[in-house]
PyMOL Python script that loads the backbone (N, CA, C, O; Angstrom):
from pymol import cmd

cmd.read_pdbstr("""\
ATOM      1  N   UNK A   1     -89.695 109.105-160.031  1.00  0.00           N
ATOM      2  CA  UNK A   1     -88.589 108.189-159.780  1.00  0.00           C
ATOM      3  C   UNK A   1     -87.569 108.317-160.910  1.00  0.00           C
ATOM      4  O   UNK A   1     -87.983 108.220-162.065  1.00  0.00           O
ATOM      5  N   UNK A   2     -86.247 108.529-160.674  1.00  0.00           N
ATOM      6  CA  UNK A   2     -85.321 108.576-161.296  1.00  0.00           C
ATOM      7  C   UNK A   2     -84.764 107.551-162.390  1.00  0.00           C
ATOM      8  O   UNK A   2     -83.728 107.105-161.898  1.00  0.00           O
ATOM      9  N   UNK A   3     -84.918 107.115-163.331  1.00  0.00           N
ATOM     10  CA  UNK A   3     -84.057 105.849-163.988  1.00  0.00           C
ATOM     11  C   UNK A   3     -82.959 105.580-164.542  1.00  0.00           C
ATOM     12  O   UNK A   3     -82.308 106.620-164.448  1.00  0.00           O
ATOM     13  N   UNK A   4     -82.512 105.021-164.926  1.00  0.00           N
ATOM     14  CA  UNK A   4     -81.033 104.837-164.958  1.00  0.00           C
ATOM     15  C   UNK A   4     -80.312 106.199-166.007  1.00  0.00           C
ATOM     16  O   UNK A   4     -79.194 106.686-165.833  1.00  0.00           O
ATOM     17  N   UNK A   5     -80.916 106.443-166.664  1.00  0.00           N
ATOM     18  CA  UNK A   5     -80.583 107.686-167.495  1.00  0.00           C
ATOM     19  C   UNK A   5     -80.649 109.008-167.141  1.00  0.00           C
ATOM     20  O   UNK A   5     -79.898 109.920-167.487  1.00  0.00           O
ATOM     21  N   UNK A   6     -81.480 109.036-166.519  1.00  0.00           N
ATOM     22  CA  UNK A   6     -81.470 110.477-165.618  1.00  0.00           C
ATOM     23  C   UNK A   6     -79.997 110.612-164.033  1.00  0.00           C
ATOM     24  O   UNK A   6     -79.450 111.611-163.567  1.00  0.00           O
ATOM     25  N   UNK A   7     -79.846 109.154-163.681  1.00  0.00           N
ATOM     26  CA  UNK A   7     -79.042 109.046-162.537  1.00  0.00           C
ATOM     27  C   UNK A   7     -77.551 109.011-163.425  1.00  0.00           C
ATOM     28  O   UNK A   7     -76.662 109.591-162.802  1.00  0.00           O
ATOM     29  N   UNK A   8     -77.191 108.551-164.506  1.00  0.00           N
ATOM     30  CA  UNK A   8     -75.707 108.966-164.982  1.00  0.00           C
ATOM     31  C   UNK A   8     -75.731 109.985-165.383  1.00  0.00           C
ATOM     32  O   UNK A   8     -74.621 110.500-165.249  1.00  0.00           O
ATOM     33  N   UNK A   9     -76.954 111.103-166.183  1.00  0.00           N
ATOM     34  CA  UNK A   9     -76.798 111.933-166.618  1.00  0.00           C
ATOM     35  C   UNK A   9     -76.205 113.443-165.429  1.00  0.00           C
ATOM     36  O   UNK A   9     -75.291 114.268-165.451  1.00  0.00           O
ATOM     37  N   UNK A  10     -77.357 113.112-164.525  1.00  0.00           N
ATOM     38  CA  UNK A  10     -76.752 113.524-163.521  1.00  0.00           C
ATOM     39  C   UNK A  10     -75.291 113.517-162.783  1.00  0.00           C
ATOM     40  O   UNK A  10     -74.636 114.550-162.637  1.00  0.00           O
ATOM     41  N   UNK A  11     -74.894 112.330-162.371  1.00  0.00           N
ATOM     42  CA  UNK A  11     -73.526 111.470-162.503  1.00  0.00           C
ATOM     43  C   UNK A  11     -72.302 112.658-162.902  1.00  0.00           C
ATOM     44  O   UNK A  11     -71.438 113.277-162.280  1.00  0.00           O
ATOM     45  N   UNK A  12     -72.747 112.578-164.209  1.00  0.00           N
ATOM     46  CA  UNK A  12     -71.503 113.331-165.427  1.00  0.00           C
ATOM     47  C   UNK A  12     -72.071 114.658-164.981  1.00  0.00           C
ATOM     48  O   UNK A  12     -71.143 115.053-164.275  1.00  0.00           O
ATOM     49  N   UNK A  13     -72.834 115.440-164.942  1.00  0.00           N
ATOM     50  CA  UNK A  13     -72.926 116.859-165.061  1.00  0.00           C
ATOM     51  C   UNK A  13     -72.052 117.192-163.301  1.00  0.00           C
ATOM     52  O   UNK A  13     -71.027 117.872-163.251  1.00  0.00           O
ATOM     53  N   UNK A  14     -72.434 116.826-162.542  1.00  0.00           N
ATOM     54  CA  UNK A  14     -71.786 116.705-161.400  1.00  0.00           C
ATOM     55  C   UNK A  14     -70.241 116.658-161.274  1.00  0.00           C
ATOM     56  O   UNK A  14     -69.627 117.598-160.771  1.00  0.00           O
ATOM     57  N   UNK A  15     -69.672 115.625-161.706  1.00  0.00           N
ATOM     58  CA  UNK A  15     -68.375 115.398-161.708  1.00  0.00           C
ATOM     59  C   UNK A  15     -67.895 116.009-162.989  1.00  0.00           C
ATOM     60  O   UNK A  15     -66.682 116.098-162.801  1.00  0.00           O
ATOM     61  N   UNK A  16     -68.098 116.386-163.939  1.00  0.00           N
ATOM     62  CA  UNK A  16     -68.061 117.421-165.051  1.00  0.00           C
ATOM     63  C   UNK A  16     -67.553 118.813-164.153  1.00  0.00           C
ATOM     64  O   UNK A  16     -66.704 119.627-164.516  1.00  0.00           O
ATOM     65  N   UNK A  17     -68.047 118.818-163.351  1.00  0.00           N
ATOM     66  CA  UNK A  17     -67.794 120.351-162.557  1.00  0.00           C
ATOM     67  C   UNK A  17     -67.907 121.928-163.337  1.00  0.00           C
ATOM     68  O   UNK A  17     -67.340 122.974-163.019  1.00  0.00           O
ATOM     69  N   UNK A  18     -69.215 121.554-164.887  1.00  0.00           N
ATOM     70  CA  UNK A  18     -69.154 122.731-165.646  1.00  0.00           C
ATOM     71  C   UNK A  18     -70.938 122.897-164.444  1.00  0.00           C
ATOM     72  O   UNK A  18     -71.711 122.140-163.857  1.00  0.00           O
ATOM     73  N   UNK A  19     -70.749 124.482-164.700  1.00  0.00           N
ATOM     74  CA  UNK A  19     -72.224 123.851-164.262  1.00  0.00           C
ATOM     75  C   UNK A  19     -73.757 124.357-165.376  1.00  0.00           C
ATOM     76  O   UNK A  19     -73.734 125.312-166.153  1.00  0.00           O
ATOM     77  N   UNK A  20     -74.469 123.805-165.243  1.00  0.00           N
ATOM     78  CA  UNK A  20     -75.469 123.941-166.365  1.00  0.00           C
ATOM     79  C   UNK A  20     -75.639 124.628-167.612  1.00  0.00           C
ATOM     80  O   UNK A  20     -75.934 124.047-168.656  1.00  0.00           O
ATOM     81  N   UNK A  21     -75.485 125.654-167.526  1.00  0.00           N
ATOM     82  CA  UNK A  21     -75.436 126.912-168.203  1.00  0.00           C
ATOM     83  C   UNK A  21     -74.397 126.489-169.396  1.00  0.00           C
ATOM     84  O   UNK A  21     -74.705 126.301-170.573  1.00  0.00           O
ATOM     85  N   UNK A  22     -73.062 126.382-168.801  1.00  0.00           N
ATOM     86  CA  UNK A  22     -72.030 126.446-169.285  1.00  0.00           C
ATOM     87  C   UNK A  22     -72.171 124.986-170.192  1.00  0.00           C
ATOM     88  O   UNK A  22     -71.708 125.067-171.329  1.00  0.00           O
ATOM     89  N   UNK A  23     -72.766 123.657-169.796  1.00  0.00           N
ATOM     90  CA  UNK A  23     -73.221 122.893-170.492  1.00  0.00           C
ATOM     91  C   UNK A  23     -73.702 122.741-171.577  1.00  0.00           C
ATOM     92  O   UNK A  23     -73.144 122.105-172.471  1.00  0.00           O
ATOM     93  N   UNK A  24     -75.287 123.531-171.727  1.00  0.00           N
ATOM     94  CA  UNK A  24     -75.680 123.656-172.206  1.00  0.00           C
ATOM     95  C   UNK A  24     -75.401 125.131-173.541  1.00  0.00           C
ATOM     96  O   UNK A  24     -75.936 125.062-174.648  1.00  0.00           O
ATOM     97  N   UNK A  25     -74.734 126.024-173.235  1.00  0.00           N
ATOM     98  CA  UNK A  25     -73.722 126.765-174.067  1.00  0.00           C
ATOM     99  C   UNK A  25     -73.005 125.575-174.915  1.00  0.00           C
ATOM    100  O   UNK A  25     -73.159 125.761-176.122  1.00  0.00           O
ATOM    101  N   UNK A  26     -72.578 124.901-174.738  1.00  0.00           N
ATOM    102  CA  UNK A  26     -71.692 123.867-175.164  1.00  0.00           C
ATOM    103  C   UNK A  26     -72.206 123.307-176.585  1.00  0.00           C
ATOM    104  O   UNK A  26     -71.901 123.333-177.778  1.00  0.00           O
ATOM    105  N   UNK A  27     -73.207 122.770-175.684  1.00  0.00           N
ATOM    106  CA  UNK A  27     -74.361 121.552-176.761  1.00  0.00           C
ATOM    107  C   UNK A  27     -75.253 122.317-177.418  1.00  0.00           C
ATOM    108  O   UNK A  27     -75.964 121.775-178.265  1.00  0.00           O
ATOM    109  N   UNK A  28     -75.421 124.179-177.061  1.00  0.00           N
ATOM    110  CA  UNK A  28     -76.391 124.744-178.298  1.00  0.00           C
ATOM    111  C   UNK A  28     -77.636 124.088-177.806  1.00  0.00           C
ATOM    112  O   UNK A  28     -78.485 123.913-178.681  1.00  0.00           O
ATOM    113  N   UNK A  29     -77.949 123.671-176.560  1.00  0.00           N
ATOM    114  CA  UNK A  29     -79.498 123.359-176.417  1.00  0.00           C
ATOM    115  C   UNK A  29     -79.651 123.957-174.660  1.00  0.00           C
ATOM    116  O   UNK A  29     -78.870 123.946-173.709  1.00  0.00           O
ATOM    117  N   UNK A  30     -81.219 124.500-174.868  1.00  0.00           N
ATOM    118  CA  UNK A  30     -82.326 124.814-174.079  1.00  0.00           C
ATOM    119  C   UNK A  30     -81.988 124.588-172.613  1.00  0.00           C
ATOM    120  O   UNK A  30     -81.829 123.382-172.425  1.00  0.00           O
ATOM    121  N   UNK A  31     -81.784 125.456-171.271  1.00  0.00           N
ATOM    122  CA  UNK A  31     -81.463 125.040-170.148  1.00  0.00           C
ATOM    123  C   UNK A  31     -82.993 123.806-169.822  1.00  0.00           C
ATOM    124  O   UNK A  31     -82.817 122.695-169.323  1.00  0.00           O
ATOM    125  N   UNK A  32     -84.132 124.244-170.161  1.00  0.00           N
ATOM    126  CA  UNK A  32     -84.916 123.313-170.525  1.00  0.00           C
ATOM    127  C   UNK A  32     -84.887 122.113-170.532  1.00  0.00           C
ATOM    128  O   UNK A  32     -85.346 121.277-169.755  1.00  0.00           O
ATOM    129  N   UNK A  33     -84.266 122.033-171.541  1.00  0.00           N
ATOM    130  CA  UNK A  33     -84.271 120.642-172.561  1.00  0.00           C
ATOM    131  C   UNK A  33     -83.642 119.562-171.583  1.00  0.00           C
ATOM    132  O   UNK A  33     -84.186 118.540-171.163  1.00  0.00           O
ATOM    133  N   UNK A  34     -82.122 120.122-171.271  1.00  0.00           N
ATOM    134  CA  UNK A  34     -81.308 119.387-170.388  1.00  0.00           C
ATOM    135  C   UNK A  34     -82.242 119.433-168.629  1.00  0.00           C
ATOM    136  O   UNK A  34     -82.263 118.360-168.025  1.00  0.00           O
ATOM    137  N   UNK A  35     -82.838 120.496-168.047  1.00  0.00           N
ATOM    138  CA  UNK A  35     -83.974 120.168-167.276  1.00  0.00           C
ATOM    139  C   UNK A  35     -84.347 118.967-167.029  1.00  0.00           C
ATOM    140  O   UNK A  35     -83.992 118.147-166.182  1.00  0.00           O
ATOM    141  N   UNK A  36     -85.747 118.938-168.569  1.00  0.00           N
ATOM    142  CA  UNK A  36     -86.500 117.908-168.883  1.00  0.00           C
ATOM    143  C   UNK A  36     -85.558 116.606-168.557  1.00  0.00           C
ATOM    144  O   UNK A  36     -85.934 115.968-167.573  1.00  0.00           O
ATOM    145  N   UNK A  37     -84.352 116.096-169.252  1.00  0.00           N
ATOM    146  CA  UNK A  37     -83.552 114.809-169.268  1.00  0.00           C
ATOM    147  C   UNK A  37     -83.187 114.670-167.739  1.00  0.00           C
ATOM    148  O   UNK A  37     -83.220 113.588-167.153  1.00  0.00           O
ATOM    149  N   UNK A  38     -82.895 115.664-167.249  1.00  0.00           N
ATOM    150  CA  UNK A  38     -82.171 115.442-165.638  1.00  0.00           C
ATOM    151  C   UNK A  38     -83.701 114.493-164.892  1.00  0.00           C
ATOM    152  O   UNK A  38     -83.810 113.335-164.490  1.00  0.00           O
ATOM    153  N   UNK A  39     -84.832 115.811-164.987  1.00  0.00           N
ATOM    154  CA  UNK A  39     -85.926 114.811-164.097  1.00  0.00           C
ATOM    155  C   UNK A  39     -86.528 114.017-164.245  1.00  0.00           C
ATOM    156  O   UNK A  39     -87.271 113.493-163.414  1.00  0.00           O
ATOM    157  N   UNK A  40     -86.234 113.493-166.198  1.00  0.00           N
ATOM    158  CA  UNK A  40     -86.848 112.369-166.434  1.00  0.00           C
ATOM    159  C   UNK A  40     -88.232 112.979-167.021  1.00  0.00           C
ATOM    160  O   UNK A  40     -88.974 112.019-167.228  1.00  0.00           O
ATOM    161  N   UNK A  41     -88.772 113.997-167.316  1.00  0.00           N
ATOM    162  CA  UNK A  41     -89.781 114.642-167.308  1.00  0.00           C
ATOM    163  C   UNK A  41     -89.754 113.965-168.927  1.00  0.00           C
ATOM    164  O   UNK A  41     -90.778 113.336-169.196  1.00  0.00           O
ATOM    165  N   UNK A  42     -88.648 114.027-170.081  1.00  0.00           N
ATOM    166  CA  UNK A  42     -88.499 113.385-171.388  1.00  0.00           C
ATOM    167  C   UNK A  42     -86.993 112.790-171.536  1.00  0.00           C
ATOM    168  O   UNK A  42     -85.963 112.894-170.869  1.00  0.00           O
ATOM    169  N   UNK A  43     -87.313 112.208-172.567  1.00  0.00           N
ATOM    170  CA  UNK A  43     -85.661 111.873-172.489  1.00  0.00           C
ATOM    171  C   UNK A  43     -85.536 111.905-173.921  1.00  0.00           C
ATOM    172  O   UNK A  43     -86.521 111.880-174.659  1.00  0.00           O
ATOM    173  N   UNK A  44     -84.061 111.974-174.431  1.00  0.00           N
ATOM    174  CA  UNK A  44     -83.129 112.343-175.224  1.00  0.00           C
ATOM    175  C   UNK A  44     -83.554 111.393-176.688  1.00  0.00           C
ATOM    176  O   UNK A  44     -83.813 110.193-176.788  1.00  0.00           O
ATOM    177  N   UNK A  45     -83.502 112.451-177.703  1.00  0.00           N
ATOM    178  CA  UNK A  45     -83.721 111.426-179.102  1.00  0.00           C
ATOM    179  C   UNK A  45     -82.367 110.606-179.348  1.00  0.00           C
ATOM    180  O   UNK A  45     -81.282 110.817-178.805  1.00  0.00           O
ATOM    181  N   UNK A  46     -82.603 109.867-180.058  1.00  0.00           N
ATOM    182  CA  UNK A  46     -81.123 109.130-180.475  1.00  0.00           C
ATOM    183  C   UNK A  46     -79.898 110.335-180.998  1.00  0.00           C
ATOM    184  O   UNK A  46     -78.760 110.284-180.531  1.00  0.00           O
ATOM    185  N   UNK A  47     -80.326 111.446-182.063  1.00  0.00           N
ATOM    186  CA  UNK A  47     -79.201 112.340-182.163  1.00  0.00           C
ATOM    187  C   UNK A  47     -78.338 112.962-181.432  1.00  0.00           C
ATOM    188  O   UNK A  47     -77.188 113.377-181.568  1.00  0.00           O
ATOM    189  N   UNK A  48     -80.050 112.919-179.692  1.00  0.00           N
ATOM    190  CA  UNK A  48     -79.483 113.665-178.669  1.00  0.00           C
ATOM    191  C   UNK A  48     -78.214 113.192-177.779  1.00  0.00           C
ATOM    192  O   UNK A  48     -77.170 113.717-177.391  1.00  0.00           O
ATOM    193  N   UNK A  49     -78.899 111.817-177.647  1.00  0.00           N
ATOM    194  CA  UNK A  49     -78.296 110.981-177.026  1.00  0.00           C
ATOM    195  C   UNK A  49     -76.873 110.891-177.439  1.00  0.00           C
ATOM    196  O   UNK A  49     -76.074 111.263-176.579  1.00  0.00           O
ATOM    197  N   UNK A  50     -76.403 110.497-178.513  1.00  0.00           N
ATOM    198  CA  UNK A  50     -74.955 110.721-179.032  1.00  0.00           C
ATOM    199  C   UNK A  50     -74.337 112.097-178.821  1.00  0.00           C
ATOM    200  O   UNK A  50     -73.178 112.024-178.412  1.00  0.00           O
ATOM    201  N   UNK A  51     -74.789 113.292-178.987  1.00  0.00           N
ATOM    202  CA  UNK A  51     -74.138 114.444-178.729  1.00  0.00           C
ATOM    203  C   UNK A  51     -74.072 114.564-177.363  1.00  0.00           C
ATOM    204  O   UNK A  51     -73.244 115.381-176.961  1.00  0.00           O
ATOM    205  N   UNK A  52     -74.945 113.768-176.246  1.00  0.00           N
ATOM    206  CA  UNK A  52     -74.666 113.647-174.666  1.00  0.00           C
ATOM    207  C   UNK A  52     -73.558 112.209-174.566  1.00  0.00           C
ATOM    208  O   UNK A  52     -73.222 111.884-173.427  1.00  0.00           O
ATOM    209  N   UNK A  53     -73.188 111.643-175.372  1.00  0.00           N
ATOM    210  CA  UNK A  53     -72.297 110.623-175.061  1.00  0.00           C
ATOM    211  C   UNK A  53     -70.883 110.927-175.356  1.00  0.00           C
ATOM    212  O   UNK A  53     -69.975 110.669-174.566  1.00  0.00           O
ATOM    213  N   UNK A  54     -70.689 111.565-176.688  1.00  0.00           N
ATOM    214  CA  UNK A  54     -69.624 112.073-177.464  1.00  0.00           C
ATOM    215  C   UNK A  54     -68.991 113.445-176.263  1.00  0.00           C
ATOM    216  O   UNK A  54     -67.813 113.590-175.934  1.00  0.00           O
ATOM    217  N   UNK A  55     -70.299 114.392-175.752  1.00  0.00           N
ATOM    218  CA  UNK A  55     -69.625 115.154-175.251  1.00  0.00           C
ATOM    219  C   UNK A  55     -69.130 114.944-173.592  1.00  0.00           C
ATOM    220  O   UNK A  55     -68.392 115.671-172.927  1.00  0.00           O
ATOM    221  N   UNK A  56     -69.707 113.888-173.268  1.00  0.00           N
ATOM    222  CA  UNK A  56     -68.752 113.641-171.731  1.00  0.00           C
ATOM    223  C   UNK A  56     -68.421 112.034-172.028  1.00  0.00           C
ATOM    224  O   UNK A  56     -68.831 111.035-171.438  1.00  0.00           O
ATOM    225  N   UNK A  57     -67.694 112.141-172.952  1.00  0.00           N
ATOM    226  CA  UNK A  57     -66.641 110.842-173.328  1.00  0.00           C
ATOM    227  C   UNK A  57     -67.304 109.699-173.044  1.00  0.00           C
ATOM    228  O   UNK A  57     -66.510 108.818-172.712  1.00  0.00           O
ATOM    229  N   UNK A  58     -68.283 109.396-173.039  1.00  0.00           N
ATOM    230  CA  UNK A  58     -69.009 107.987-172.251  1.00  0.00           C
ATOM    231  C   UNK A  58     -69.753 107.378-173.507  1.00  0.00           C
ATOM    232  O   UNK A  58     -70.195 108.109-174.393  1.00  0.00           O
ATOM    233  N   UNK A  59     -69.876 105.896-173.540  1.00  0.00           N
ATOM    234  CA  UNK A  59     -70.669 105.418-174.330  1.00  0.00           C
ATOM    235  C   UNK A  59     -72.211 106.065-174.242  1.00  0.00           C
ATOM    236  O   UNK A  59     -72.373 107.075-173.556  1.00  0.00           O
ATOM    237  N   UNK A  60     -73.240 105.514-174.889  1.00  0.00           N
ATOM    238  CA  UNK A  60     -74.394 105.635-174.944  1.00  0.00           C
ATOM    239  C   UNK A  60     -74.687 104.152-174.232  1.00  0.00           C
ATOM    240  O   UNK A  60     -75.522 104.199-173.329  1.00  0.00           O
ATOM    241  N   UNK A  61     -74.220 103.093-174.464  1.00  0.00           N
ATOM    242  CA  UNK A  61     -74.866 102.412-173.784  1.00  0.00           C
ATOM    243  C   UNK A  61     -74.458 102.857-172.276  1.00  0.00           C
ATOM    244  O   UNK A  61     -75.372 102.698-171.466  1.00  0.00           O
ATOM    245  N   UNK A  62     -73.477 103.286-171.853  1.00  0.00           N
ATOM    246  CA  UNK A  62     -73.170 103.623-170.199  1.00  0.00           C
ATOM    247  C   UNK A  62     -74.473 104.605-169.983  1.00  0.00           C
ATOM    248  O   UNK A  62     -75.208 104.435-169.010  1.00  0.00           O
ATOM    249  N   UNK A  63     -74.712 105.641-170.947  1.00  0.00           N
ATOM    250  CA  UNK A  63     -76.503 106.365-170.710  1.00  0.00           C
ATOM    251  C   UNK A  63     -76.996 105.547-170.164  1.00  0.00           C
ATOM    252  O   UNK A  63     -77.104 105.539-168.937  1.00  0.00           O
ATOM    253  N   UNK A  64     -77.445 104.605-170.961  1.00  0.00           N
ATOM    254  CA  UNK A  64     -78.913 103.804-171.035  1.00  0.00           C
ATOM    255  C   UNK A  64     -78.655 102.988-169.497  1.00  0.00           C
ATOM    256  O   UNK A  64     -79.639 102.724-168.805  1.00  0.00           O
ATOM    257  N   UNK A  65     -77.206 102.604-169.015  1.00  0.00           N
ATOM    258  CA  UNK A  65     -77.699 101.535-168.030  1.00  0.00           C
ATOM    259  C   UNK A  65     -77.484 100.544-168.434  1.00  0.00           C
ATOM    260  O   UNK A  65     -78.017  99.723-167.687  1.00  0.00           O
ATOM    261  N   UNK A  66     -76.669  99.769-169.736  1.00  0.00           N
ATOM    262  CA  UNK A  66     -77.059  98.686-170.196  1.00  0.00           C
ATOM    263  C   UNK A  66     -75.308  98.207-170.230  1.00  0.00           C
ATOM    264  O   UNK A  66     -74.987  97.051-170.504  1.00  0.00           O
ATOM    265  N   UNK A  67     -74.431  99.138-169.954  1.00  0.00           N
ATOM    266  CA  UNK A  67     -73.182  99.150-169.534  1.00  0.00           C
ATOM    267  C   UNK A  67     -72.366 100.438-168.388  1.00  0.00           C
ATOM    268  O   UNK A  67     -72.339 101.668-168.336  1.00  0.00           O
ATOM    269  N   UNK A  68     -71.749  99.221-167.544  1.00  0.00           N
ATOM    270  CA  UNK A  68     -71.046  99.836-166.081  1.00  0.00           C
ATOM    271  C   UNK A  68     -70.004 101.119-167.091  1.00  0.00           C
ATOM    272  O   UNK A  68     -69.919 101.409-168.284  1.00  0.00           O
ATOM    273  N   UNK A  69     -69.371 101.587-165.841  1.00  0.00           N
ATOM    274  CA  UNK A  69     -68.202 102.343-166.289  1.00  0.00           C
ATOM    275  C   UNK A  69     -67.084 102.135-167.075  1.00  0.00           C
ATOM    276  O   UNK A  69     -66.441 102.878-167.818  1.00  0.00           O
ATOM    277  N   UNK A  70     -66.942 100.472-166.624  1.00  0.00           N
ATOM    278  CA  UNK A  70     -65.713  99.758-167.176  1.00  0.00           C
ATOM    279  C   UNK A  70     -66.094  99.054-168.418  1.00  0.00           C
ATOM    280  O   UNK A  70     -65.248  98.283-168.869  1.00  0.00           O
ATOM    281  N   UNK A  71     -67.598  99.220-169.274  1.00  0.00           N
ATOM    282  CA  UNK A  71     -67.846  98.793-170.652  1.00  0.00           C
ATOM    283  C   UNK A  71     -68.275  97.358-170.171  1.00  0.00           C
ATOM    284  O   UNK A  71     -68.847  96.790-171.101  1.00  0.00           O
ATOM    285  N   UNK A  72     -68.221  96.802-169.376  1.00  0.00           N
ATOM    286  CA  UNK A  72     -68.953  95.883-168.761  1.00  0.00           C
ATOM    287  C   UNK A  72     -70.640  95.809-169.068  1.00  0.00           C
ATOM    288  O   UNK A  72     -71.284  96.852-168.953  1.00  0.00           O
ATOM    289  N   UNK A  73     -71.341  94.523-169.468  1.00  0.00           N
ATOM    290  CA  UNK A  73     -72.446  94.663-169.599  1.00  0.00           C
ATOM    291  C   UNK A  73     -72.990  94.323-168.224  1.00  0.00           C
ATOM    292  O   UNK A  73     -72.439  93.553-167.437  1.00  0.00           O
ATOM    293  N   UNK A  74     -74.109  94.963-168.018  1.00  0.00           N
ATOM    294  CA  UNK A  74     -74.624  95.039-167.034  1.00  0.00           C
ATOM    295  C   UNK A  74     -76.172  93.570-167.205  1.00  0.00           C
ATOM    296  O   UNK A  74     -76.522  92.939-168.203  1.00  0.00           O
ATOM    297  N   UNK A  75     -76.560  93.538-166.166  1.00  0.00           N
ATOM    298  CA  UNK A  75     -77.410  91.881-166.157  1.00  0.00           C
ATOM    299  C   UNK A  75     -78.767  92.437-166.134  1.00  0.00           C
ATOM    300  O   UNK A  75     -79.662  91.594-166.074  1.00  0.00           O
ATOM    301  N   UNK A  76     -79.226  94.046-166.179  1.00  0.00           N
ATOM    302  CA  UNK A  76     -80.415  94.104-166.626  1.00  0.00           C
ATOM    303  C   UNK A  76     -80.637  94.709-165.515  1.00  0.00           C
ATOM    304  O   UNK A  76     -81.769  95.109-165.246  1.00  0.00           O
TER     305      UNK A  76
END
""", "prot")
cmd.dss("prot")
cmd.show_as("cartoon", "prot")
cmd.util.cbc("prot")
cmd.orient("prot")
């Protein structure tokens, strides 16, 4: 089952319109690695997490689920 971090991460790589490869060229990490985060199989350390927020312009809390698109907190 998908959770909220795997479903924006997805989200952004999608509407990003780079596709994987070219992603991950980007960020210097493992087609793997980004794999693992898509299916939820692991998820992202805090360093990671910021270099996935910084690089598709989005907060980290919009990652986590804990804020909408519009920086809005979300009710859980």
């Amino acid at each position: 089952m998908k959770n909220m971090f795997t479903s924006r991460l997805s989200e952004l790589i999608r509407e990003s319109e780079k596709n994987q490869n070219h992603i991950c060229a980007d960020l210097k990490i493992s087609k793997q690695k980004l794999s693992n985060w898509k299916t939820g199989y692991c998820e992202p350390n805090l360093d990671d997490l910021i270099m996935l927020a910084l690089y598709f312009d989005v907060s980290s809390d919009f990652l986590l689920g804990i804020e909408d698109e519009t920086g809005a907190k979300s009710n859980g």
